[in-house]
C-alpha positions in Angstrom: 134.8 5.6 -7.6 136.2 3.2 -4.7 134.9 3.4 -1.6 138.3 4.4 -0.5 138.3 7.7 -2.6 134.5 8.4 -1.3 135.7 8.5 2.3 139.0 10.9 1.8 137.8 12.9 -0.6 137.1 16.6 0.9 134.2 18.4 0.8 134.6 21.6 -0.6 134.6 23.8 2.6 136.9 21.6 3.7 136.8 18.9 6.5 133.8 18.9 8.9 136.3 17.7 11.6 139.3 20.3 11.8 136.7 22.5 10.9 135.0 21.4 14.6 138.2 21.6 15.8 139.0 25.2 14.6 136.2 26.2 16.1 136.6 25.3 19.5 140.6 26.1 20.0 139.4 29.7 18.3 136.7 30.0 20.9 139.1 28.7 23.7 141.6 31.1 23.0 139.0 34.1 23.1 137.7 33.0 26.6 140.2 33.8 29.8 141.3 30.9 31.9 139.1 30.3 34.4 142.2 30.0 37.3 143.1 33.8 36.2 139.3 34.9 37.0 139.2 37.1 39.9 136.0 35.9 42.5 133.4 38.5 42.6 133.5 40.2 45.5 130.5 40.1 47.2 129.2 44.1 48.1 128.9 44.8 51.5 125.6 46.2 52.9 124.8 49.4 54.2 124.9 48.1 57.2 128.2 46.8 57.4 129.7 50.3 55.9 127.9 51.9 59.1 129.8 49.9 61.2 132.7 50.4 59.8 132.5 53.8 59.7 131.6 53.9 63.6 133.9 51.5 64.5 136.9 54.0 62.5 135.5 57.0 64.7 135.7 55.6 68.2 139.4 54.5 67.4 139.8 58.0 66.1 138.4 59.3 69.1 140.5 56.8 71.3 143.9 57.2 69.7 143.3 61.7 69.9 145.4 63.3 72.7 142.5 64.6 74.3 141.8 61.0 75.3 145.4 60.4 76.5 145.2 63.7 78.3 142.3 62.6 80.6 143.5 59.4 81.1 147.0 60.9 82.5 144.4 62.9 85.1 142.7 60.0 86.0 146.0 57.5 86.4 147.5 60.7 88.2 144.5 60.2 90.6 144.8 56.6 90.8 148.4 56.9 91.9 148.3 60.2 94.4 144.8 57.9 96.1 147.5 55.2 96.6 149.7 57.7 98.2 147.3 59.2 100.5 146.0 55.1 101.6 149.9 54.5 102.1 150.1 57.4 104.5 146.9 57.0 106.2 147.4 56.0 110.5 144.5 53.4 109.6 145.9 52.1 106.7 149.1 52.0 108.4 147.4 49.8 111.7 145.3 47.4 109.6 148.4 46.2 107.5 149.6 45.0 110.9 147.7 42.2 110.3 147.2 41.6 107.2 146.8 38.2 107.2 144.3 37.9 109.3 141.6 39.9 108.1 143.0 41.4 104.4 139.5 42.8 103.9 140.2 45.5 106.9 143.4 46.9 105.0 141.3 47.3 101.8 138.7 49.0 103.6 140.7 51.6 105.1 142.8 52.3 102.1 139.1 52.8 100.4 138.1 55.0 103.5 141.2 57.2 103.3 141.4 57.5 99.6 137.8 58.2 98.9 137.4 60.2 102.1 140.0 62.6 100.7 139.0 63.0 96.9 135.5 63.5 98.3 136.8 66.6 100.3 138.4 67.7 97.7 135.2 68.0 95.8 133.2 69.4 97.8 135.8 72.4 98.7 136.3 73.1 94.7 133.1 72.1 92.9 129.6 71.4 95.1 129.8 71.2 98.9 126.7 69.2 99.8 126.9 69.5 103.6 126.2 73.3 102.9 122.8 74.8 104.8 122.2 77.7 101.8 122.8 78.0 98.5 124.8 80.5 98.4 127.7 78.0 100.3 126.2 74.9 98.6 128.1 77.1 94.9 130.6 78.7 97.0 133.1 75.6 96.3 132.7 77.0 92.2 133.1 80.3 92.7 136.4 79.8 94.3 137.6 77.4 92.0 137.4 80.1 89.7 138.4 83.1 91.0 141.9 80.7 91.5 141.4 79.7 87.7 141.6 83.3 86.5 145.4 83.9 86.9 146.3 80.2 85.8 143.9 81.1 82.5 145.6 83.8 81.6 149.0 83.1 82.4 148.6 79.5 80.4 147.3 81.0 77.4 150.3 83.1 77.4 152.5 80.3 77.4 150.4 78.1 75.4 150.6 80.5 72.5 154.6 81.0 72.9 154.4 77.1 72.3 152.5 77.0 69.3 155.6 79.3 68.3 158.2 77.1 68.6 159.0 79.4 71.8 159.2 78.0 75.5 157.9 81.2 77.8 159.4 80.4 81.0 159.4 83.7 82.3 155.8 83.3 83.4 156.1 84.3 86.8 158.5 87.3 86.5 155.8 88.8 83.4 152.9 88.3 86.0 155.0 90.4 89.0 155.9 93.0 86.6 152.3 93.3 85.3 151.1 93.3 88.9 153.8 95.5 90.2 152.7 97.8 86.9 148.9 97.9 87.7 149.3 98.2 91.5 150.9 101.6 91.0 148.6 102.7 88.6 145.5 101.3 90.9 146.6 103.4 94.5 148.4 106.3 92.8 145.7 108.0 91.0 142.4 108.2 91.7 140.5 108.6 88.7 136.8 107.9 87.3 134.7 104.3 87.8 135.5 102.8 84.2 138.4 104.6 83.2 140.3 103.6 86.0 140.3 99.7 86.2 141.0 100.4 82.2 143.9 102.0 83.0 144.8 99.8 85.1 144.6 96.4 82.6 146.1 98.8 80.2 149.4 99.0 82.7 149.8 95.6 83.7 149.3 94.0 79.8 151.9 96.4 79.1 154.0 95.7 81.5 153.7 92.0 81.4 154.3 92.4 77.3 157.4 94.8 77.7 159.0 92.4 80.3 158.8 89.4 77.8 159.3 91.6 74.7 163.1 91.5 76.4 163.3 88.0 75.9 161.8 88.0 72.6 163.9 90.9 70.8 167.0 88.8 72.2 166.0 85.8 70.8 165.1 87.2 67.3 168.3 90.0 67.8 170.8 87.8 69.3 169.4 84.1 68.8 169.7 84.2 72.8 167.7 81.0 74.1 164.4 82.0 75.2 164.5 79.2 78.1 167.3 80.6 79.6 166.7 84.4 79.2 163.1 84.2 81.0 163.9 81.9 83.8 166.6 84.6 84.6 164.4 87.3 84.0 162.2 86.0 86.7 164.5 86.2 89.3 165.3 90.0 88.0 161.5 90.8 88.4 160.8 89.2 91.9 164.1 91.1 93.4 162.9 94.1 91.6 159.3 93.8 92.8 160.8 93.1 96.6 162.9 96.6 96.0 160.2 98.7 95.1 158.1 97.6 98.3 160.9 98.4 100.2 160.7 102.5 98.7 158.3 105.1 99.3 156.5 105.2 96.2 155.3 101.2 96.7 155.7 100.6 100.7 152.5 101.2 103.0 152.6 104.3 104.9 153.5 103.2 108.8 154.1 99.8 107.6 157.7 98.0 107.6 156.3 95.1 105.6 156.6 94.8 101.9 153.3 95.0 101.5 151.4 98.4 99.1 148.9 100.4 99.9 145.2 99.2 98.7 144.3 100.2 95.4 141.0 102.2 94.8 137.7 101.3 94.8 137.4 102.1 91.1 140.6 100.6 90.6 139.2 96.9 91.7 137.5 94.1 89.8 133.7 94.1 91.0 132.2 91.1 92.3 130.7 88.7 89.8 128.3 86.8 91.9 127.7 89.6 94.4 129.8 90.8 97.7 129.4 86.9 99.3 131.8 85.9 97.2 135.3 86.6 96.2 134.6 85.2 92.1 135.5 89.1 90.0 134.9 89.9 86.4 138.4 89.5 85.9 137.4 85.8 85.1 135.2 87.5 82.3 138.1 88.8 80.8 140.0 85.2 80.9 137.2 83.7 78.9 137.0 86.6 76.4 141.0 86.6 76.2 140.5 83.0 75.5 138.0 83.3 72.8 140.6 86.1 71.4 143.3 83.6 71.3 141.2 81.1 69.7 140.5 83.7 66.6 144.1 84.7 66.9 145.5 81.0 66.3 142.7 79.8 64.2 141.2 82.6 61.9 143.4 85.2 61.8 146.8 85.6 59.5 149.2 86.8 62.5 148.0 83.3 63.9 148.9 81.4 60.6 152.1 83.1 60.7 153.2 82.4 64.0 152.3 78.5 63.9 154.3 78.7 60.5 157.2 80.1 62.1 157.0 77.4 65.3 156.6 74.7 62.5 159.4 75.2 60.2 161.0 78.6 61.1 163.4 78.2 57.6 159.8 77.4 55.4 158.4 80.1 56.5 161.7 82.4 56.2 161.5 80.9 52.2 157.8 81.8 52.1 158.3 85.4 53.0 157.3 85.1 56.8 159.4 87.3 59.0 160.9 85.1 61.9 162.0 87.9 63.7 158.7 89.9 63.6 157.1 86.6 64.6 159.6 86.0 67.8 159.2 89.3 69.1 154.9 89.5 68.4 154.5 86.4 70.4 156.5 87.1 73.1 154.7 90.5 73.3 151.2 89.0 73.4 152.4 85.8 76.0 153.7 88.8 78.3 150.7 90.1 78.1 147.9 87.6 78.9 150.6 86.7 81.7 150.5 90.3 83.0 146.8 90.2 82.5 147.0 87.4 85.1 148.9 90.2 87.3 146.3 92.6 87.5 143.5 89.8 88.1 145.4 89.1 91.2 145.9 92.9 92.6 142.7 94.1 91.1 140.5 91.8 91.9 141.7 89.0 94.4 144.1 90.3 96.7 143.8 94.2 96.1 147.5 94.9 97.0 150.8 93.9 95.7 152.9 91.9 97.7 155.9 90.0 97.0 154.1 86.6 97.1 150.9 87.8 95.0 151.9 85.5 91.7 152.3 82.8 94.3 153.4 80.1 91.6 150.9 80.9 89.3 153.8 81.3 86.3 155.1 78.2 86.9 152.0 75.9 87.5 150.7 77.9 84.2 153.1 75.7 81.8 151.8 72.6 83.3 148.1 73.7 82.3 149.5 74.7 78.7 151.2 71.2 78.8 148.0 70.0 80.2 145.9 71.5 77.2 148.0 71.0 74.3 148.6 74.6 73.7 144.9 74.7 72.8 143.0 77.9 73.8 140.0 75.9 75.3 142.5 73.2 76.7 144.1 75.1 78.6 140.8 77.0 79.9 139.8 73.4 81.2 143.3 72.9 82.4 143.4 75.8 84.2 139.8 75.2 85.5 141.2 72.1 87.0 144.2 73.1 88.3 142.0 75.4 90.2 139.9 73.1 91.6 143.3 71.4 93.0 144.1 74.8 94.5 140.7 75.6 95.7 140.1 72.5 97.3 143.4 71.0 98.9 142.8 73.4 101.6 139.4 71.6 102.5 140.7 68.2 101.9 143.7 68.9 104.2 141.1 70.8 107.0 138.5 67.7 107.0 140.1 64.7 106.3 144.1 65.4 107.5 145.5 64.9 104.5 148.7 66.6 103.6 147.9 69.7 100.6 151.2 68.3 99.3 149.7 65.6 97.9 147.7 67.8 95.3 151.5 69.3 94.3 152.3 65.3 93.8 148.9 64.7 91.7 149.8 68.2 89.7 153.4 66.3 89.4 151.9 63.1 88.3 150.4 64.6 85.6 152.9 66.2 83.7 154.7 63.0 84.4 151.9 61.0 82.7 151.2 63.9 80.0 155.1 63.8 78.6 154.8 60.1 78.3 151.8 59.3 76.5 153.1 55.9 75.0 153.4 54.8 78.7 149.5 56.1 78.9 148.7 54.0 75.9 149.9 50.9 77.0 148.9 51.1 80.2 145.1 51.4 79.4 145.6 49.6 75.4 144.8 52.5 73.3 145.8 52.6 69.7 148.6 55.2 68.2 147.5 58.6 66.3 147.1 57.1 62.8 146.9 53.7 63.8 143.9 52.9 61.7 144.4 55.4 58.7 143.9 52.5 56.5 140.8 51.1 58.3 137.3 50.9 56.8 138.7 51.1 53.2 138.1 48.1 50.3 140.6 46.4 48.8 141.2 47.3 45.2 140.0 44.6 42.3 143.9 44.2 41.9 144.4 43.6 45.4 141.4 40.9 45.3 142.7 39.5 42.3 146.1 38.9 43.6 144.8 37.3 46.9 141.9 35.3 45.0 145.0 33.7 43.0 147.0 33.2 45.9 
């Protein structure tokens, strides 16, 4: 054999080389290209998930309208201080020259601001110029007895709100409740117990019958709610100014329109003793707003009625009575607003006058604005529009300032509270559901795609 048939002759498994070569292109073709690999993600430590997680909750907590709700009280305060140093004589005489000394301007702007806030405190919450305790807690116990009516009147429209209902009638359901309970409290003279009962009983009925008008019209007639109450309001304070003016409701040798006193056992007793005017009508503002929380939260009548003020056609579709729904919640907002009534005749002012709702109705929307339509919201709402109340008069007594200027703050913050993207900017706050997506890991695919990129 030649030596050129010894070197092409095949062995018989074939050629060593393309069998090499097999070999690898089979083995290349089984293993993925090394481009297409994604990276390995590196895991993150425990540590790094915690802060995540904590970081996620304090942007939760910031971007909630309890945060935005604080904030408007606090720019509210910001701007009505600015008010009271623009007003201020002081103020006013070290502007004159500015230029000079700035410093003095600032100072006295500072003075008159903080001067006035401070008196403000210490008429509504701690008065620490006081020689006993007793007047060192007196501030409190006023803010309080002032908080009852706004309580109960805001939960009343707070819970016509989470109906898809605006109760505007506030103030003509409290004068009709009050008007209600007054009668009952200095006709009869009946029992300790059974009298102040009857007397609650009267005014929640007639605070519930008076808005039960507007809410049988608007499930009846589909009569807007808005304008029905705000004309039932005038009806009840002309109707309440007639009936002092008759027999049966004037004060025996009086001309004024002012009632007779309602009976001992027809009055709230003191709370906190006979040294202060604080009654245990605001008891029954924090049990009615412990009721309204079950009632909204835990109960089915609540379920129904936020149905109905979500989606009144769902909930027609799901079986939910709209019309059962309108006229319930009306019936309950005219009650805890009549409630508010017979807090004021029964236990603060103890007769019925034309002025005894004062503007209670219509400051108690601002506190259900104020608290979201929550029933604890709108307890500290009320709380706090009480203090404004309790102590403008001791701000006003000490330092000069103008009481108007807690109607401005009050103003300012139903301003600030029905702009909350203004509040947001303002103090760089993110959006509800801002940062749904925060805290999460990407997906392989997702890591993959950028790891390619």
């Amino acid at each position: 054999m030649s030596p050129e048939d010894s070197t092409t002759q095949d062995p018989p498994g074939g050629s060593s080389t393309d069998a090499a070569v097999s070999a690898r292109l089979e083995a290349a073709a089984d293993t993925p290209a090394t481009a297409a690999t994604p990276p390995t993600v590196p895991a993150k430590s425990p540590r790094g998930d915690d802060g995540a997680a904590q970081q996620s909750t304090l942007r939760r907590v910031l971007s909630s309208h309890a945060v935005v709700s604080v904030l408007s009280v606090l720019l509210a305060l910001v701007v009505g201080g600015i008010l009271i140093a623009a007003t201020d004589e002081e103020v006013g005489a070290a502007a004159s020259y500015f230029f000079s000394r700035p410093t003095d301007l600032l100072a006295a702007a500072w003075s008159a601001a903080s001067g006035a806030y401070v008196a403000l405190f210490q008429g509504s919450v701690l008065n620490f110029e006081a020689e006993t305790t007793a007047r060192f807690f007196y501030p409190l116990t006023q803010t309080l007895t002032v908080a009852t009516p706004l309580i109960l009147a805001g939960l009343g429209v707070a819970v016509a709100f989470r109906t898809g209902l605006f109760n505007i009638g506030a103030q003509g359901q409290i004068l009709i409740g009050a008007a209600m309970a007054a009668w009952v409290g200095f006709t009869f003279h009946l029992p300790v117990g059974l009298h102040l009962l009857l007397v609650i009983v009267a005014g929640m009925l007639g605070g519930a019958i008076w808005a039960g008008i507007a809410g049988a019209l608007k499930a009846k007639t589909g009569a807007h709610e808005v304008i029905v109450t705000i004309m039932l309001n005038y009806v009840a304070i002309n109707l309440v100014l007639f009936l002092l003016s008759t027999p049966a409701f004037q004060r025996p040798g009086s001309s004024n329109p002012i009632s007779p006193q309602l009976d001992e056992n027809a009055m709230f007793p003191p709370l906190l003793g006979a040294g202060f005017r604080l009654h245990w009508g605001f008891v029954l503002a924090v049990l009615a707003t412990v009721f309204i929380w079950w009632l909204m939260n835990r109960s089915t009548v609540g379920f129904e009625l936020k149905a109905v003020g979500a989606n009144p056609s769902a909930a027609r579709n799901a079986g939910i009575s709209t019309t059962k729904g309108y006229i319930i919640v009306m019936l309950i907002a005219g009650a805890l607003s009549g409630l508010a009534g017979v807090a004021q005749v029964s236990g603060t002012e103890k007769v019925l006058t034309s002025g005894v709702a004062a503007s209670f109705g219509f400051d108690a929307i601002t506190v259900a604005l104020l608290g979201r339509s929550s029933p604890w919201g709108t307890f500290a709402a009320g709380v706090l529009f009480g203090a404004f109340r309790a102590g403008g008069v001791n701000m006003q007594t000490n330092t000069g300032t103008s009481i108007d200027i807690v109607l401005v703050v009050q103003s300012l913050i139903v301003l600030f509270i029905a702009a909350p993207p203004l509040v947001r900017s303002l103090f760089r706050i993110p959006a509800p559901g801002a940062f749904k997506t925060s805290g999460k890991r990407r997906t392989p695919k997702t890591e993959s795609a950028g790891g390619a990129a």
